[in-house]
Each structure stands twice: as structure tokens, then as C-alpha cells.
C-alpha positions, 0 to 999 in steps of 0.5 A: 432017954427022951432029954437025950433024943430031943437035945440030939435033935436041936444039935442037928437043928442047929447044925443044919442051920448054921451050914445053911447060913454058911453056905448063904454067905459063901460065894465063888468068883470064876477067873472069867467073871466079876461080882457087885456085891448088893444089899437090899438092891443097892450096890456095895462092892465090887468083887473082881478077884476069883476065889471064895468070898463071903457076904451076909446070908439073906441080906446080900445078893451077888449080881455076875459080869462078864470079865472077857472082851465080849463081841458086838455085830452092828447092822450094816448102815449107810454113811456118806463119805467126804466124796460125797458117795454112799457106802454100806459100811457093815462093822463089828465092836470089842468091848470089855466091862471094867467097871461093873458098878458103873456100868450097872448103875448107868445102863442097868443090864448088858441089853440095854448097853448094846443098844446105846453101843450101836447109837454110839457107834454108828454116829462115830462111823458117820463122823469119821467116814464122812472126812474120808473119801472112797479111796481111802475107806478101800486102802490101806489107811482104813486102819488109821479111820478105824483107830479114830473111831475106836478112841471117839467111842471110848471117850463116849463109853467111859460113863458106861464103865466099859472100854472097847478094845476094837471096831473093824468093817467087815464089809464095805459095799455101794449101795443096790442103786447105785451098783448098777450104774457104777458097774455100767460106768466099769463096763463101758470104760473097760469096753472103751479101752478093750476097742482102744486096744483092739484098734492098736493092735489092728493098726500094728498088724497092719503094719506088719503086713504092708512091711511083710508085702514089701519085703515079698515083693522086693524079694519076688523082684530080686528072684526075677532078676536073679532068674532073668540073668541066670536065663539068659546067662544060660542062653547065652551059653546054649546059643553059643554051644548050639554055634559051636556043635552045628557049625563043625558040619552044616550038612548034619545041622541042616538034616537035623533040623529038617528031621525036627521039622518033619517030627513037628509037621508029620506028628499027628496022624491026622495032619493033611500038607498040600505041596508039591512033590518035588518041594524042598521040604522033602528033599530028604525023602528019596530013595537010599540010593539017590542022595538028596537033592542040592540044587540052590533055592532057584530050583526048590520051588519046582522049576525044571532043570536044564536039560543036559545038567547032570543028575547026581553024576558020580564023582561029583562033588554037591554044593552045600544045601543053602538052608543049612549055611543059613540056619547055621548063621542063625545058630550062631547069632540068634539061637537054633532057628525054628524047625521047618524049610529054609527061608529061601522056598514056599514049599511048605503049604499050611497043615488041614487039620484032619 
């Protein structure tokens, strides 16, 4: 009974070492790792398949790399270009590790590596961009620089095992001391040509509006012709309607006219006429039943009347008012005359303003 428990013992022992060693000899490559097999700290195999593999238990370790194009964000560094400006060139790298046995036996692990990358790295951007000018770093052909940089680098890179897939500038900047001044030199150029501008459109407007004068004055000149014709067209025409209406009878023009007179003269209540009574310009002022005087203007200026003449005799036919033939004449040649006596008397005094 006691043989039975002890040999069930060393079977489980035995059991229990061999899985132990089993599991020691048996490792798992992930599709996105890649193994270096070492035994006693010397690299032997490289495992780059993903699966189960074996290797000797307590012997052999097993060193992990990675397998996927891994990123690298360089410091932003200074370059000089071929145009002898400086530029603050910010970069980052795509590499991938190929060979894991060199790469382990040239820079031993990744930190390292990325340290030698940056040196390698920077000294290729200062190759390169210091043949390129500043117009092209900003182009389009900046694609072309950054392939030359990445093939310059590879070949650098080979004794590392390691390929790099890419470089790009994330960011191109001038450097702080020289922003300001290139931004002042932007500044004043752009004012410059703003003031230009300016200047241009002043001298345009300004001939617009000298052209815009002219063609108001033209215009005016032409209304006032226009206008000064069509005046005087019209008087003209009204003379020669006043001529034709007062000419058919004198008589009526002259009462008119003398009416006009007194409306002009007697208007204001607080108008004085010193003259004689008997003046021609009140001829119209007797009485309904004695018709008005038409005694010629040697008796307008109150001269007597001879004795024996008769005064207003029945059946006697008066002679035409001179005033009236002569304003007639001057209807019909220079327009209706200006209201007031005939030329022929002085009765009329100046008006004493009230």
C-alpha cells in the first residue's frame, strides 16, 4: 500500500516536470512581433513566422521585436537653406525593424536606436535642405526633397536592420527673430501697395468727377439755350398777341393800362402822390356823367383851355387819348409798356412812402 502512494507520487512528479519543461520549450510568435531566439545571451535564430515554436527550456531565451512600421517625432531643428534663410524644420520618421539580429547586435535595444535615428536624420534634413531655396521647401516640390531624405537615410540605416518607410515635415516656421522683421517687411509692402491702390483710385474718381462736371456744365448750357430760345419764342409770341388784342381798339388798351397804373401806385394804403388835379394821370377819375378828358398832352400839364372851346359838347366826337396811340405802338413793337402816364405829361410826382 505504501509502494502504491510513493510510485503515484514520482509519476505525478515526473508528470509535473515534464509539462514544466514542456511549457519552457514553448513559445508563441504574435503576427505582429518577431522573435531572437539567444542561448546563453548570444543570439542564434531569428524567428519572424507567427505560431507556436520551441526552443531548449532554461537554455534559450526568447528577445520580442516589434514587426510594424513604428513612428518617430524628431525635435524641431534649425537648417539654413541654399537661400541662405533659416527655417525651423519640425519632422517626423516611419521605420520598420527587418532584421532583428542585426538590429540587436548594432544598437542593442530600441532607445538606443532612436537616438542614432535623430543624428542620422537631422544631418540628412541639413544635406538636403541646405540645396533647396525657401520657395521650394513651401512648394510643391517639397515631396521630392522629402523622398531625397528618406533614400540618403536608408542608406544610413541598412547596418541597423532597419528600413524607414517615410519622413514628412509637419511644420516649417522662420525662425522667432526673424519673424518680426519679415512680418514688418510683409507689413510695409503691403501698405505700400494698399497707398498705390489708394492713389489709383483717387486719380480715377477724380476723373470721373471732372468728366461727370463737364457733362453738368454742357448739360446746364444746353437747358439755358434751350430755355432762353423757348423764352424768347414765347415773347415773342406774347408781344405779338398783346399787338394784335390791344391794337383792335386803343381806347380800351389805354384804360387798361392806365387801370394797371393806378393798381400799381393807389395799392398801398399808405402811399402819398403830390400832383395836380387836373394831371393826366386822373383823367379817368371824373364823374360817370362827364366822359373823360381827351384834350392832347399840350393841355395835360394844366394849361387853361381857351375860352369859348367847348367842354364835352354833345354829338362831338373826342379825339383818341395820345397815350393810348403811343402804348399801342409799343405793344406792338416792344412788348405792353410799363404801367403808369403817357410819355407826353409830368403829372405823375414820386410816390412818399406813408
Amino acid at each position: 500500500m505504501r509502494l502504491n502512494r510513493n510510485l503515484l507520487a514520482g509519476i505525478g512528479v515526473a508528470a509535473a516536470a515534464v509539462l514544466l519543461l514542456l511549457w519552457l520549450s514553448v513559445f508563441t510568435v504574435h503576427q505582429t512581433m518577431q522573435a531572437l531566439v539567444l542561448q546563453f545571451g548570444e543570439p542564434i535564430r531569428v524567428v519572424q513566422e507567427p505560431g507556436l515554436h520551441l526552443k531548449l527550456p532554461i537554455l534559450q531565451q526568447v528577445e520580442w521585436f516589434e514587426k510594424r512600421v513604428l513612428d518617430y517625432d524628431a525635435e524641431p531643428l534649425e537648417v539654413i537653406l541654399g537661400d541662405q534663410k533659416r527655417l525651423v524644420v519640425d519632422t517626423f520618421a516611419r521605420y520598420r525593424i527587418i532584421d532583428p539580429l542585426r538590429f540587436r547586435q548594432s544598437v542593442g535595444t530600441e532607445r538606443d536606436f532612436l537616438s542614432r535615428l535623430e543624428s542620422i536624420t537631422n544631418s540628412t534634413l541639413r544635406n538636403v535642405l541646405g540645396e533647396a531655396s525657401l520657395f521650394t521647401v513651401l512648394s510643391e516640390d517639397r515631396t521630392a526633397l522629402m523622398g531625397q531624405i528618406r533614400d540618403q537615410a536608408n542608406r544610413a540605416l541598412q547596418q541597423f536592420g532597419v528600413n524607414l518607410v517615410d519622413v514628412r515635415i509637419k511644420r516649417a516656421d522662420l525662425p522667432p527673430e526673424n519673424s518680426e522683421a519679415i512680418y514688418k517687411r510683409m507689413r510695409t509692402e503691403r501698405e505700400r501697395e494698399a497707398k498705390e491702390l489708394r492713389a489709383q483710385g483717387a486719380e480715377i474718381a477724380q476723373r470721373i468727377r471732372a468728366r461727370a462736371d463737364r457733362e453738368r456744365r454742357v448739360l446746364i448750357a444746353d437747358a439755358q439755350r434751350d430755355a432762353e430760345v423757348l423764352r424768347g419764342e414765347g415773347d415773342a409770341e406774347a408781344v405779338k398777341v398783346f399787338g394784335q388784342a390791344f391794337g383792335r381798339d386803343p381806347a380800351f388798351f389805354d384804360f387798361y393800362r392806365s387801370m394797371q397804373a393806378y393798381k400799381e401806385a393807389l395799392g398801398d394804403d399808405s402811399t402819398s402822390i403830390v400832383m395836380s388835379p387836373d394831371n393826366e394821370f386822373f383823367r379817368f377819375f371824373g364823374t360817370s356823367d362827364e366822359p373823360p378828358p381827351t384834350e392832347g398832352r399840350g393841355q395835360g400839364r394844366g394849361e387853361p383851355q381857351a375860352e369859348g372851346a367847348p367842354q364835352g359838347a354833345a354829338g362831338a366826337k373826342p379825339e383818341p387819348p395820345a397815350p393810348a396811340s403811343n402804348a399801342a405802338d409799343r405793344a406792338g413793337t416792344n412788348g405792353p409798356a410799363a404801367p403808369g402816364p403817357s410819355a407826353g405829361g409830368d403829372a405823375q410826382a414820386p410816390a412818399e412812402g406813408g
